[in-house]
C-alpha positions in Angstrom: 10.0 -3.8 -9.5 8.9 -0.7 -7.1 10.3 0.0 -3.4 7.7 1.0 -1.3 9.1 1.6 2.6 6.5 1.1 5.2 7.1 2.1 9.0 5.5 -0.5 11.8 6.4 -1.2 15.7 8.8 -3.3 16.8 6.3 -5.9 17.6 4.4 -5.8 14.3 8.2 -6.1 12.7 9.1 -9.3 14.9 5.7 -10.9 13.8 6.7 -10.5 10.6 10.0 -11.7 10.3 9.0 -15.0 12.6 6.4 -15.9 9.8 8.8 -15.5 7.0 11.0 -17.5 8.7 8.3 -20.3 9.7 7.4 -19.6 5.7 10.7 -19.6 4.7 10.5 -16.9 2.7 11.9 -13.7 2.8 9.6 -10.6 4.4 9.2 -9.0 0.8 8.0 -12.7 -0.6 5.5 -12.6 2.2 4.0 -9.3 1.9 4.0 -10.1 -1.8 2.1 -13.5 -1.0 -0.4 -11.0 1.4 -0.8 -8.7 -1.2 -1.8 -11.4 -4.0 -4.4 -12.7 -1.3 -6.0 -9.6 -1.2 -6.2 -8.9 -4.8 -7.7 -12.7 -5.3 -10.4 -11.7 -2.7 -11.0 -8.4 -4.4 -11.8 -10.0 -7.4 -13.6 -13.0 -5.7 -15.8 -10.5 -4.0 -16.3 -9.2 -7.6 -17.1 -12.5 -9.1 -19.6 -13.1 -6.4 -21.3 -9.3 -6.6 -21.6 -10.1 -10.2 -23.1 -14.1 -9.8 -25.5 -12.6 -7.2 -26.5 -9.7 -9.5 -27.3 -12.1 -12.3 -29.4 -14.5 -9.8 -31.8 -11.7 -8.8 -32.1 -10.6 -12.4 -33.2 -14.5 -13.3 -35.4 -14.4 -10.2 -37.5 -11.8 -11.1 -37.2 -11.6 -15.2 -40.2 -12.8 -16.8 -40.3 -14.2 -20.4 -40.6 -12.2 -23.0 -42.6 -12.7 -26.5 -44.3 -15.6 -27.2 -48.1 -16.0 -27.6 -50.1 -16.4 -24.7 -53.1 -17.3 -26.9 -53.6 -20.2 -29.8 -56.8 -18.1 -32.0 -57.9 -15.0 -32.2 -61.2 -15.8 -30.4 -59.1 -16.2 -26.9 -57.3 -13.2 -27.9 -60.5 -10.9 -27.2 -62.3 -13.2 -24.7 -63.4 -11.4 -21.8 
């Protein structure tokens, strides 16, 4: 496990320790919790370029191959 030290106000620090206490947890569970949130919306945000990506591509793709004509005759018709 890493140490990181971080420096915030007084008020920032009281916040915090009130909601790990409503939370029962301990202020390094709770910034561990807030961390894991945003890394779950990071890769939500991923997941939902990505679905949104592969939508337009559907939207706009067109078949490919395939005969658009049965003889030979429609083939030239003009």
């Amino acid at each position: 496990m890493t140490t990181i030290t971080i420096t915030i106000n007084d008020s920032a620090a009281e916040t915090v320790r009130q909601v790990a206490r409503q939370r029962s947890v301990s202020v390094d569970d709770l910034f561990e919790q807030l961390i894991a949130e945003l890394d779950k919306d990071r890769e939500d945000a991923g997941r939902r370029a990505c679905q949104a990506l592969d939508d337009s591509f559907r939207a706009v793709s067109k078949p490919w191959g395939g005969k658009l004509w049965k003889t030979r005759d429609e083939l030239y018709d003009r």
